[in-house]
KOLLUMDREN-149798 format. One record per residue: z, y, x of N, C-alpha, C in turn; residue in one letter. Coordinates in steps of 0.2 Angstrom, whole numbers, padded with zeros to 4 digits, always signed. Example, Ala and Ser with C-alpha at 12.3 -4.5 7.8 and 13.67 -1.06 7.14 Angstrom:
residues 2
+0039-0028+0066+0039-0022+0062+0039-0016+0066a+0035-0011+0064+0036-0005+0068+0039+0000+0064s
This chain:
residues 391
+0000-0006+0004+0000+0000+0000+0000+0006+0004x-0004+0011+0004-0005+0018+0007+0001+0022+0003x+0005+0027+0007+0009+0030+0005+0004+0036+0002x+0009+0035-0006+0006+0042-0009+0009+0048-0007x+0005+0054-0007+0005+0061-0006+0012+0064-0011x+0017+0064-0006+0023+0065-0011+0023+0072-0013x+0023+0075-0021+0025+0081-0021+0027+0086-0018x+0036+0086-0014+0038+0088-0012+0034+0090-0003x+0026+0088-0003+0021+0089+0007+0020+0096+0004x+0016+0097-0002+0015+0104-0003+0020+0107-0009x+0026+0108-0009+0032+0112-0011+0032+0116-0009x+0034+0123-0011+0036+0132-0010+0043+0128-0007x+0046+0131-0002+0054+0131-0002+0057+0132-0009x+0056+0133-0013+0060+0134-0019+0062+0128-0022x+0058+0123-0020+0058+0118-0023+0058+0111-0018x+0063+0114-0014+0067+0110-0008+0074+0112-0007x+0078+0113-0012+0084+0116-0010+0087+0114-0008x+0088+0106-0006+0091+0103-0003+0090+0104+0005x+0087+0107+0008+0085+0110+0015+0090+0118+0014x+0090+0120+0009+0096+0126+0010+0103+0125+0011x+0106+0127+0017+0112+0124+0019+0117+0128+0014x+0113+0133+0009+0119+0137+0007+0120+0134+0001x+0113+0131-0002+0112+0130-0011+0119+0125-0013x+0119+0124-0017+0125+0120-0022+0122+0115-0027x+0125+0110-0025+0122+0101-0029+0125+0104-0036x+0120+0102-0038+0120+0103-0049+0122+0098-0049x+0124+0091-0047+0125+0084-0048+0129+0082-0042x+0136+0082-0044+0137+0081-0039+0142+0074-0038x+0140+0066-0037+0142+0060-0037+0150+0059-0031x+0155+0058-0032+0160+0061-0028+0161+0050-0027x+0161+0049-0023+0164+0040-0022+0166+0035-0030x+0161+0036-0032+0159+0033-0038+0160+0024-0036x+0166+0021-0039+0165+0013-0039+0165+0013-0046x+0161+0005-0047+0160+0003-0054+0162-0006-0054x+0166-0008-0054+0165-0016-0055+0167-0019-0061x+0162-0027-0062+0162-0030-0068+0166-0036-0064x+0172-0038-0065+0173-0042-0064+0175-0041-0055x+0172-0047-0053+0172-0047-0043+0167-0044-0042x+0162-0041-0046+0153-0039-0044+0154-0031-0041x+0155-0027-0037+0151-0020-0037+0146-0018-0039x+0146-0014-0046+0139-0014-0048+0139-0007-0043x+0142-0004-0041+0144+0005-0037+0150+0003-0034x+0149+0005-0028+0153+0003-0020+0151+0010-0016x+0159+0015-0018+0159+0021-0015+0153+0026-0014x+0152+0025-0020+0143+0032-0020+0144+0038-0020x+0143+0041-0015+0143+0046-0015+0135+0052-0014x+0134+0056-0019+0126+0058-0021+0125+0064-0023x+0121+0071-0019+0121+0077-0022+0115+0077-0026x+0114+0080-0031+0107+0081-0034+0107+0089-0035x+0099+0092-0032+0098+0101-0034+0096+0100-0042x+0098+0107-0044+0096+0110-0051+0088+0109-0048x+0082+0107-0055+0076+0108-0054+0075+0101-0053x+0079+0098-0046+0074+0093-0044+0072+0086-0048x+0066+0085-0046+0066+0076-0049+0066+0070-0045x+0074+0068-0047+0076+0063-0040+0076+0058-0045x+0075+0051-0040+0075+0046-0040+0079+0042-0039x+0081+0035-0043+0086+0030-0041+0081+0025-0040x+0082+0022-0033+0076+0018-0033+0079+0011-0028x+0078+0006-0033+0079+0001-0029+0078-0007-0034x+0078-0013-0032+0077-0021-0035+0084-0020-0040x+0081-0025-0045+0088-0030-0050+0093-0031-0046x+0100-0029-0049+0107-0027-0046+0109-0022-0042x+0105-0021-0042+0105-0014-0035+0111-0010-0038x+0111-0010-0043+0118-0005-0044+0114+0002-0048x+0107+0004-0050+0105+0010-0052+0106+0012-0058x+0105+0004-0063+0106+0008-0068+0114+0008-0072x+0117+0007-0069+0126+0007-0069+0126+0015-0067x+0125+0013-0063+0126+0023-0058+0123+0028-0062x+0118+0028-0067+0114+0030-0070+0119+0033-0080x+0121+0025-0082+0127+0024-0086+0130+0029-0084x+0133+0030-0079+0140+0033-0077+0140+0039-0079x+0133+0043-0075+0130+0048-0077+0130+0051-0084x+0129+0047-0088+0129+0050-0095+0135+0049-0099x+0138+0044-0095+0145+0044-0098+0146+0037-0104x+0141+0034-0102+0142+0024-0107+0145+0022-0104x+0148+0024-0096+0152+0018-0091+0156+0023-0089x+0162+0023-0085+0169+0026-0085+0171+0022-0079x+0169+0027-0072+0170+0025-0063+0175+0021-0064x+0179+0015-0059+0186+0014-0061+0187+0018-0055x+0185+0021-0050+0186+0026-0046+0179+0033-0045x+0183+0038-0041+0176+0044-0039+0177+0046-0045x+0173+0053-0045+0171+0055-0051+0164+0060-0051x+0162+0063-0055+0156+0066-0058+0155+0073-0060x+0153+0078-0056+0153+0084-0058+0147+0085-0059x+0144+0090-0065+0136+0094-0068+0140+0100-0067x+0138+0104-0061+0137+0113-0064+0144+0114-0062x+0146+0111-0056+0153+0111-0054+0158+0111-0060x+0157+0108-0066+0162+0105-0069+0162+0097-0070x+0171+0095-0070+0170+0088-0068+0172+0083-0073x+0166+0081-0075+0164+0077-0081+0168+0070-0083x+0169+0068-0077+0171+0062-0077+0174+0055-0084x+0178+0061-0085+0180+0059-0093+0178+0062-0099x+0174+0064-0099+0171+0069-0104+0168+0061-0108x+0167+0061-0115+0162+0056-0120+0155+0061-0120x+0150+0056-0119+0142+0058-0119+0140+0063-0122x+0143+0064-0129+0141+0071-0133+0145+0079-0132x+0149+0075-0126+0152+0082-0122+0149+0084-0117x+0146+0083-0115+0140+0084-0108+0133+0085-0109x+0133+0090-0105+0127+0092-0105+0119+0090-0102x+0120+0083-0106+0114+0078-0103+0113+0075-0111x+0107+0072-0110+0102+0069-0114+0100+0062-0110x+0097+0055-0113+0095+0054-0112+0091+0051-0114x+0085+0047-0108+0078+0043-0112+0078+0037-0111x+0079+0032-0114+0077+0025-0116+0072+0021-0113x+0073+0017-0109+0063+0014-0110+0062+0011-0115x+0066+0008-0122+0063+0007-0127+0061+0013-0132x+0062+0021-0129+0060+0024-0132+0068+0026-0137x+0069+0020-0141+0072+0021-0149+0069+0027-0153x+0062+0026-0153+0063+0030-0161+0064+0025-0167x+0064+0032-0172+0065+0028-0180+0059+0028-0182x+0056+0020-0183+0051+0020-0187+0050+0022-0193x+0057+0026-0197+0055+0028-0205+0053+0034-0204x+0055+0036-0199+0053+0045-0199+0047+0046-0194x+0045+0054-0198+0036+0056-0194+0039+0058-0186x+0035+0059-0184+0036+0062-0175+0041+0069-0176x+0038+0074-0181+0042+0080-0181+0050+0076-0182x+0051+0074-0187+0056+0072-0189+0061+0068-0183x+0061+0063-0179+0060+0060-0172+0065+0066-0169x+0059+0070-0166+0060+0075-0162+0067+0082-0165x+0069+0082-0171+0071+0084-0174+0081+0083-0174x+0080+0076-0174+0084+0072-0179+0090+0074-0173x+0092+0076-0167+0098+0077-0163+0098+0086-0165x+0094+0089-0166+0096+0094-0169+0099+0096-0172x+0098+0091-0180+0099+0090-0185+0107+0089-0186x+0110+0083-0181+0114+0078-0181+0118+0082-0175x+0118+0085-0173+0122+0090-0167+0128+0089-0169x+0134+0088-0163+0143+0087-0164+0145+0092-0162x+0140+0097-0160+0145+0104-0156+0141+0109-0160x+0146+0111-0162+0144+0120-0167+0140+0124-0163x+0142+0124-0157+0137+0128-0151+0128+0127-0153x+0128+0120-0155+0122+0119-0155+0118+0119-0160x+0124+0119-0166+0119+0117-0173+0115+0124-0172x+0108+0123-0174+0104+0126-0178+0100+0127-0184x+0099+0135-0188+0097+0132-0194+0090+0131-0195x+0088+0130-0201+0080+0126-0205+0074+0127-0199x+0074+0135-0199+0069+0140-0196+0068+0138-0189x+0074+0139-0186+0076+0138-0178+0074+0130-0177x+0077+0125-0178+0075+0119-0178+0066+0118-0179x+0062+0120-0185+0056+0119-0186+0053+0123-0179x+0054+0129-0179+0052+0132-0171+0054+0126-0164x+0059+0125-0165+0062+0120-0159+0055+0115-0157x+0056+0114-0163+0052+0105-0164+0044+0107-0161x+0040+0113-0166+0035+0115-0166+0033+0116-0156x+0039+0119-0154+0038+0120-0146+0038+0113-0141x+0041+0109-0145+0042+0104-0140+0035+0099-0141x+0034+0099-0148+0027+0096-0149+0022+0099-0141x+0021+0107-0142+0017+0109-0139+0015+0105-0132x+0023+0108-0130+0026+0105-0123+0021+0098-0122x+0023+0092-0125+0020+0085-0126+0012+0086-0128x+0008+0092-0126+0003+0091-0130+0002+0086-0136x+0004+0089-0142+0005+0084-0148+0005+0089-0155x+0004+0094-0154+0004+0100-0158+0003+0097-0165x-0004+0092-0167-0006+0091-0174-0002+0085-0175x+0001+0081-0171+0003+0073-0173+0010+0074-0176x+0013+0080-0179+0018+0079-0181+0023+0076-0187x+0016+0075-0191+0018+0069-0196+0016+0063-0196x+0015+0062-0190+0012+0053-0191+0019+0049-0190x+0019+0043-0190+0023+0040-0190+0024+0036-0181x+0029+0033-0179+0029+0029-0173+0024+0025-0172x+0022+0021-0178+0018+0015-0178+0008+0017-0176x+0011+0022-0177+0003+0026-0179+0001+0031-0171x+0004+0027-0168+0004+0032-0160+0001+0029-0155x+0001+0029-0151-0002+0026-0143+0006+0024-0139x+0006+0018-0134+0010+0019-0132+0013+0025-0128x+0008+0030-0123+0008+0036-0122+0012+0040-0128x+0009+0041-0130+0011+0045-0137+0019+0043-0138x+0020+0038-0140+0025+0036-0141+0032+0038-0136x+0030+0038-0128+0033+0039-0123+0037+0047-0124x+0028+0050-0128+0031+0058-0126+0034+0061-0131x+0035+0057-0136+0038+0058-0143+0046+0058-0138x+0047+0054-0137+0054+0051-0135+0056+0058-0129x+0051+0060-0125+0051+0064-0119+0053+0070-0124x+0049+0071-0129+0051+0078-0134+0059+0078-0135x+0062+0073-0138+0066+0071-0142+0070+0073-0137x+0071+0070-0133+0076+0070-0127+0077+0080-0122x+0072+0081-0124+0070+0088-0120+0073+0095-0127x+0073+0092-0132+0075+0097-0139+0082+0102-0137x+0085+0096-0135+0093+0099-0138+0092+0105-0130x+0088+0106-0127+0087+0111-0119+0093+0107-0114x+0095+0099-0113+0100+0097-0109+0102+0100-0103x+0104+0100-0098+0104+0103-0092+0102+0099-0085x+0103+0092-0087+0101+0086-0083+0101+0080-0092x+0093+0079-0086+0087+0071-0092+0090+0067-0088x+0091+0061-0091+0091+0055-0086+0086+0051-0090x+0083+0047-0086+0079+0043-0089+0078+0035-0086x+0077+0030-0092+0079+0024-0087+0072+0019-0089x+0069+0019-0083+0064+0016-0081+0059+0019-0087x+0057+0025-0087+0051+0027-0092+0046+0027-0093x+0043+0024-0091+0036+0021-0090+0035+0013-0089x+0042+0011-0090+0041+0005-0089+0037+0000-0096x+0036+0003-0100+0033-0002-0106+0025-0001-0109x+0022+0004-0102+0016+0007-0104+0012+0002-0097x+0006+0003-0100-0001-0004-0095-0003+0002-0089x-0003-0003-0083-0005+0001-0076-0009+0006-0078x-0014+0009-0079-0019+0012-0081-0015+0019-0084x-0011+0019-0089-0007+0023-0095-0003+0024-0091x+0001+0021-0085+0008+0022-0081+0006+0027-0079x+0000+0026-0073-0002+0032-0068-0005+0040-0069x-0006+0038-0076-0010+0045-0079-0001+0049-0082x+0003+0045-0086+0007+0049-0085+0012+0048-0082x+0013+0048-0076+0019+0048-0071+0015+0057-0068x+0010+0060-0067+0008+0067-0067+0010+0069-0074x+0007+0068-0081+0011+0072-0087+0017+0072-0087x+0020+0068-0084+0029+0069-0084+0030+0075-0079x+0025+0073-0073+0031+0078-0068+0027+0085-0068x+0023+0087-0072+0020+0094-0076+0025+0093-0081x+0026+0092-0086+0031+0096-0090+0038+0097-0088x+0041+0092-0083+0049+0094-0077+0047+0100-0074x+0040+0103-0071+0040+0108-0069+0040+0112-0073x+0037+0112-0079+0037+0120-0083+0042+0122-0087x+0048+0115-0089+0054+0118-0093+0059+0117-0086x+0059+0115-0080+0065+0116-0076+0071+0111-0077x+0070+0106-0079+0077+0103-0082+0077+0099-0076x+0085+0097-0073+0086+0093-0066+0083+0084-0072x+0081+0083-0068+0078+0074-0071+0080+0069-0066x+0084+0065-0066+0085+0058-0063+0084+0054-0066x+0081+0051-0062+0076+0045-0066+0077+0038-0062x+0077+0031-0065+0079+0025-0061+0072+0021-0065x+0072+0020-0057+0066+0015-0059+0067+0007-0054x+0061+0003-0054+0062-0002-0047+0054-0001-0045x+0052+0002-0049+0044+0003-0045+0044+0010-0039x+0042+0006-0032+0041+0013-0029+0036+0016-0028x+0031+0016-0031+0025+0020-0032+0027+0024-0036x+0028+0024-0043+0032+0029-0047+0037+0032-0046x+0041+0030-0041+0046+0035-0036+0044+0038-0032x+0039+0037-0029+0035+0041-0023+0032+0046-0025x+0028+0045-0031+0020+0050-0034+0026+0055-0036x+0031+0052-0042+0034+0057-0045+0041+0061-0044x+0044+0059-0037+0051+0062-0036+0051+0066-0031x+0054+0074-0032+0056+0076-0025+0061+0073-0018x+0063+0068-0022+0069+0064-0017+0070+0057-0021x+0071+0052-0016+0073+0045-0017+0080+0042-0013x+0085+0040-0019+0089+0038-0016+0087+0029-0019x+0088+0025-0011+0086+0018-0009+0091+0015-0012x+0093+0013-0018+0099+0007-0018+0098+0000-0017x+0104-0002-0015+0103-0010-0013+0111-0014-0015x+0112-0018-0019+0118-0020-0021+0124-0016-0019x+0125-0011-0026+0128-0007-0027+0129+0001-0019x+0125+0000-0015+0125+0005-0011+0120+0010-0011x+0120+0015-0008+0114+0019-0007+0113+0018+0001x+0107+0016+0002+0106+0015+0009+0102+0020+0011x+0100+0024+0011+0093+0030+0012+0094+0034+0008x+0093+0041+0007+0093+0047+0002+0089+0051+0007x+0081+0053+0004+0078+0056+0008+0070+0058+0002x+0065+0063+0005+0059+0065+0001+0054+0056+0004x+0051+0056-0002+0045+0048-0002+0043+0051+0005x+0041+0056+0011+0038+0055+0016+0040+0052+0021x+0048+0056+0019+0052+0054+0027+0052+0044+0026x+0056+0042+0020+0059+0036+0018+0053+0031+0020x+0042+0033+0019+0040+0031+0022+0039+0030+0026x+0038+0035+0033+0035+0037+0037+0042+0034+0043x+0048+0033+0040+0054+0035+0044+0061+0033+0041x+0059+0027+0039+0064+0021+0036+0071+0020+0042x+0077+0020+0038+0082+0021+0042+0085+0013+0045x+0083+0009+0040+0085+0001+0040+0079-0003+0038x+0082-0009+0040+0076-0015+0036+0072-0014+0032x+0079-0014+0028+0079-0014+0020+0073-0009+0017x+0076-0001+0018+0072+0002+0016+0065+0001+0019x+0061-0001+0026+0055-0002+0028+0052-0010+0025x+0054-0012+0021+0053-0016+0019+0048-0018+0010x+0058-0012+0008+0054-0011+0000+0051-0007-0001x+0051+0000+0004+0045+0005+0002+0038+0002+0006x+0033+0002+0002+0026+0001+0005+0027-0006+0008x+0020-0008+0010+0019-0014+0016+0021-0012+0023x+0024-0018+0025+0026-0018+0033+0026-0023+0038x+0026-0021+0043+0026-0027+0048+0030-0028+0052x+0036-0033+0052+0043-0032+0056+0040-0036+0062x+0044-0034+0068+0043-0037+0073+0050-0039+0075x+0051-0043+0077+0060-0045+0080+0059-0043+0087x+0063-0041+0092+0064-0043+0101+0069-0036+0102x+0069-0036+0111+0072-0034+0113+0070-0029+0118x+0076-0026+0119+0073-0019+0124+0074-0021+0130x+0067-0019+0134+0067-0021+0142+0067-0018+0145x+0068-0011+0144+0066-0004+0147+0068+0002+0143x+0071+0008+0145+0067+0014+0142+0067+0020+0146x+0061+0023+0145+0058+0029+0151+0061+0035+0145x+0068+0037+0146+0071+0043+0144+0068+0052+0146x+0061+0050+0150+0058+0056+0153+0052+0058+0145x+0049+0052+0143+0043+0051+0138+0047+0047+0132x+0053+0047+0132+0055+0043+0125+0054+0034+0125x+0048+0033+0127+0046+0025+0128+0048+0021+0129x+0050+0017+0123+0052+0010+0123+0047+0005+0126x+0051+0000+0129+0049-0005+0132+0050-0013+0128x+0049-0015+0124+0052-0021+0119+0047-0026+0119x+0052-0032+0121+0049-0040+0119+0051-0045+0116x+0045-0043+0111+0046-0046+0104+0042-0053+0101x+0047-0056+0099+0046-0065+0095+0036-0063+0092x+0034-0068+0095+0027-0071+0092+0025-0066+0094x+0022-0064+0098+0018-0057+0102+0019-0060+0110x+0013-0060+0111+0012-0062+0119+0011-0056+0122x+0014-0050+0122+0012-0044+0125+0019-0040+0125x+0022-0037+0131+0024-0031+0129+0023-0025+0125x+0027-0023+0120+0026-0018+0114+0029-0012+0116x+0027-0007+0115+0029+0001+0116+0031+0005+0111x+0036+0010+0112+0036+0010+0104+0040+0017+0106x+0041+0023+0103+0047+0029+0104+0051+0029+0100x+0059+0029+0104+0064+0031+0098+0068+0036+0103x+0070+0041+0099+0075+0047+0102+0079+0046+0106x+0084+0041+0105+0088+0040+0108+0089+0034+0113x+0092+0034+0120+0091+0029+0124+0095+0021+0120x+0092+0016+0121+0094+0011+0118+0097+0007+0126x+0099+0001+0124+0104-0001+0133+0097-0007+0133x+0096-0009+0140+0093-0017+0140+0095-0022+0135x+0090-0026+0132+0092-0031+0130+0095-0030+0121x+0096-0024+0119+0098-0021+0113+0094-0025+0110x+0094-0029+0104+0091-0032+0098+0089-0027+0092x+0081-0026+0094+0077-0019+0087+0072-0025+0083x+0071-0022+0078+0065-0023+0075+0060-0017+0077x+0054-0019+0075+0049-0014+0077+0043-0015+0070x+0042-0011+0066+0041-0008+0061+0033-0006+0060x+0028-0006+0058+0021-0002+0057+0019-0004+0053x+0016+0000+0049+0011+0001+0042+0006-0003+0044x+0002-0006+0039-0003-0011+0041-0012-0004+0041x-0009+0002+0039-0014+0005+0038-0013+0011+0046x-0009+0008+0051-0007+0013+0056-0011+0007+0061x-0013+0003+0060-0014-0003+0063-0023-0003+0065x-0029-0002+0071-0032-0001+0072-0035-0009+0073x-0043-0011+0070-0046-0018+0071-0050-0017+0076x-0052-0022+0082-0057-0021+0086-0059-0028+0087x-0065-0031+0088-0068-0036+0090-0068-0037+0094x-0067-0033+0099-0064-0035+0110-0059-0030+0110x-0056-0034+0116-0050-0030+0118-0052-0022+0118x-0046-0019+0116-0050-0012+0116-0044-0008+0127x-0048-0005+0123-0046-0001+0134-0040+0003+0129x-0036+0004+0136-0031+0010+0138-0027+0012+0129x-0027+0007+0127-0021+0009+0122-0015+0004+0121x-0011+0007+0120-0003+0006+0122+0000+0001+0119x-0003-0002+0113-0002-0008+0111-0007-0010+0108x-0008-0018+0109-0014-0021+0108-0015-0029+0108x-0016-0032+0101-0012-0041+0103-0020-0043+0100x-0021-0049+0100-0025-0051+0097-0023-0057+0094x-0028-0059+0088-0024-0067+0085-0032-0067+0077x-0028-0075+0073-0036-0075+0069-0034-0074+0063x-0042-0072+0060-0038-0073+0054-0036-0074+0050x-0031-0073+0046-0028-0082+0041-0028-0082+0032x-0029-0076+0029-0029-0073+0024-0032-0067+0025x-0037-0068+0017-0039-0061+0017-0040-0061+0009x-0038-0052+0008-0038-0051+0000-0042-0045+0000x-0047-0044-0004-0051-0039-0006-0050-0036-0012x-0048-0029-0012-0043-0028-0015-0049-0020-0020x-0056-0019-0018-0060-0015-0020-0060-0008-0013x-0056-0006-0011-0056+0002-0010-0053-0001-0003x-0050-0006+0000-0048-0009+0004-0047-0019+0003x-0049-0019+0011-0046-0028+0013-0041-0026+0016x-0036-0032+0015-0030-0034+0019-0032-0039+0021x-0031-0039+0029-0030-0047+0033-0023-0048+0034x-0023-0054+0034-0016-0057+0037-0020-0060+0046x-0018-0060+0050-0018-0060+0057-0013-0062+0059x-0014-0070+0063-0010-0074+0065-0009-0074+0073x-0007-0072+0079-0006-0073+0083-0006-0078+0088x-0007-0081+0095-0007-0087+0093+0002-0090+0096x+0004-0085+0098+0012-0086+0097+0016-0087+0091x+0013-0086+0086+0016-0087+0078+0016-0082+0076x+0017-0073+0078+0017-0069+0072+0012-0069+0069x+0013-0064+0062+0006-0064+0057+0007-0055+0055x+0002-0054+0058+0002-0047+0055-0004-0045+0049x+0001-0038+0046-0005-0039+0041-0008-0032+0041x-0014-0030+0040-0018-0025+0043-0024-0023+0038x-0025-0016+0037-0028-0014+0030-0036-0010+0034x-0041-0013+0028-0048-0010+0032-0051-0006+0025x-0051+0002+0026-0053+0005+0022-0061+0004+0022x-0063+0004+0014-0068+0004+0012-0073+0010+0011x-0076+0015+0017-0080+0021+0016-0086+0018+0013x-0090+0014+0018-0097+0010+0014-0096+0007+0010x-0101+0005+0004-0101+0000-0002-0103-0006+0002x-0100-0009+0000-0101-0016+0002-0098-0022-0003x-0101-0027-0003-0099-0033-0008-0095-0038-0005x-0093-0037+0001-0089-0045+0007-0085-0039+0010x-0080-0044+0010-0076-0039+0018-0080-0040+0024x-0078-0035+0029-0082-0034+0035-0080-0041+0040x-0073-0043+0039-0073-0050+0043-0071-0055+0040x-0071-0062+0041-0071-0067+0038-0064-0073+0042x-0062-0077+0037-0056-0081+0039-0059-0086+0048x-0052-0086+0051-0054-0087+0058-0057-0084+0062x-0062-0077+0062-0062-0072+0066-0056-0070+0073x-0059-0070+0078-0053-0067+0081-0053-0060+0081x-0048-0055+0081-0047-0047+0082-0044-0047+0088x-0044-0041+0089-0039-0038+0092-0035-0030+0088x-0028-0029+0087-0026-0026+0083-0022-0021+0087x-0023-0013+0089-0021-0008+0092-0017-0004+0088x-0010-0003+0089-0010+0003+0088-0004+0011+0093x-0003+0015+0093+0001+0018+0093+0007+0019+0096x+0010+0019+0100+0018+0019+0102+0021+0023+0098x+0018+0027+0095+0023+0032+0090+0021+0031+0083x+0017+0025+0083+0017+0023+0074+0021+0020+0074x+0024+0016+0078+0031+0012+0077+0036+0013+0076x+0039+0011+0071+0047+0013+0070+0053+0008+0073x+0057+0009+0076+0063+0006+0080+0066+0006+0078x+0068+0001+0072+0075-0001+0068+0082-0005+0073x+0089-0001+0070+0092-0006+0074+0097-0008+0068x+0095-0007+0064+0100-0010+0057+0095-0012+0053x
């Protein structure tokens, strides 16, 4: 998978606050535990989130997102930590006390009632005087939110009568009415077909920009965290292992784990045998590689230190002879290939045992890939495409 173009490459500073040492977290997670039992579903979390942003919970089944998510809106009650919005501390507050809304991925509308009516009905049914509003105010409300959803004429249709899209944004309105001050949403795009996911994961993150509301969103897809969050925090059984923008968390993975689940990757195992502290250059020899590998890490690492070494299969150059004067360079055959339209993946076997997997962009039209199973290559790439894990 090619890292998509996160938001946050072309962001104004205004819409990085998280880089202002002086800004103040609108969300602010203080050592959040949660257990069921013996299980951690939240083990010591602690999480800032900016006003405006749309951060990400992102991580596989049990990871602990959507408990931490619960917490948030106030369905689950930390048995320790607690939870400030707006430098007030929520913790105990019940969910109609707080200034959040949330979105469902089963949506929940009422099938008896029209879309206006849907988008209406928390208005309508409001537990704080603050909020009631009357006939007029409500019918404007609704009317705006429609607009907002591009959905202006479909106000009297029924649920049944919608598109799954449509139905999403019905639920997006609904949730957006009451003006919350932090959406959460849990996995919302999860019940709509690849095609309808991608088109709105952009309409989602165009109406966050134009009403401003803070959006945390849990998903376990990370394309949809990448396309659509200013930040991604990584969970992994009840922890957060990473909190960072989808380029760094790509590009510049802290652990395994995280170079693992975001995107395709290719772990290497071995050992450091050198490092030239003048040029940064690591010196590593790694299982199933009959070559010295090179690799930059900032810091000096001791002989013999046990790293992983890390590369994107699209940072990974094919050559059919050894290629001259670059820094790393293995050859091997090879073993699988998948053709995937717009790119092949090879798998690339070594003849020491690793198998690396390596991405061939598709500029010419072509109907075959360019190589075929048992070819030998040779595979180059970069001492500073490599990433040098030691956790």
């Amino acid at each position: 998978m090619s890292a998509p173009v996160p938001r946050s490459a072309a962001a104004p500073a205004a819409r990085e606050p998280w880089r202002d040492p002086a800004a103040q977290p609108f969300v602010r997670i203080e050592g959040v535990t949660k257990t069921f039992g013996k299980v951690y579903a939240c083990d010591d979390i602690s999480l800032d989130v900016y006003r405006g942003e749309f951060f990400a919970l992102l991580g596989g089944s049990g990871s602990g997102k959507s408990t931490l998510l619960r917490v948030l809106a106030g369905f689950e009650s930390p048995d320790r930590g607690r939870v400030l919005i707006d430098g007030i501390d929520v913790t105990d507050l019940p969910p109609y006390q707080r200034p959040v809304n949330m979105m469902f991925q089963s949506y929940a509308l009422f099938p008896h009632m029209s879309v206006a009516q849907n988008i209406a009905f928390g208005l309508k049914h409001s537990s704080s005087s603050a909020d009631k509003l009357g006939a007029g105010e409500i019918r404007d409300r609704v009317q705006a939110m429609l607009e907002l959803v591009r959905m202006p004429q479909l106000g009297n249709r029924k649920p049944d009568q919608l598109s799954g899209g449509q139905r999403q944004r019905v639920a997006l309105a609904r949730a957006l009415a009451k003006q919350p001050k932090l959406l959460l949403l849990d996995e919302p795009l999860g019940a709509l077909d690849k095609k309808l996911r991608e088109h709105t994961q952009f309409e989602l993150v165009s109406i966050q920009e134009r009403v401003g509301t803070t959006f945390i969103m849990v998903t376990h897809d990370q394309e949809e965290a990448m396309t659509m969050s200013s930040r991604i925090a990584v969970m992994d059984t009840g922890r957060i292992v990473q909190v960072s923008t989808p380029a760094v968390l790509y590009e510049y993975p802290s652990t395994r784990f995280v170079a693992e689940f975001i995107g395709g990757i290719n772990l290497l195992d071995g050992r450091v045998l050198s490092h030239d502290e003048s040029s940064g250059l690591l010196r590593i020899q790694c299982d199933g590689v009959d070559a010295q590998l090179l690799a930059r890490h900032p810091d000096p690492l001791p002989e013999g230190t046990a790293v992983g070494i890390a590369v994107r299969p699209e940072k990974i150059d094919v050559h059919e002879t050894r290629p001259e004067g670059m820094e790393n360079a293995v050859a091997g055959k090879v073993r699988d290939i998948a053709y995937l339209g717009d790119v092949s993946i090879y798998h690339v076997q070594t003849e020491a045992g690793a198998t690396l997997r390596v991405q061939e962009t598709h500029v010419a039209r072509s109907s075959e890939p360019h190589y075929d199973w048992d070819d030998t290559l040779w595979l180059s790439w970069d001492a500073g495409s490599a990433v040098v894990l030691t956790s």
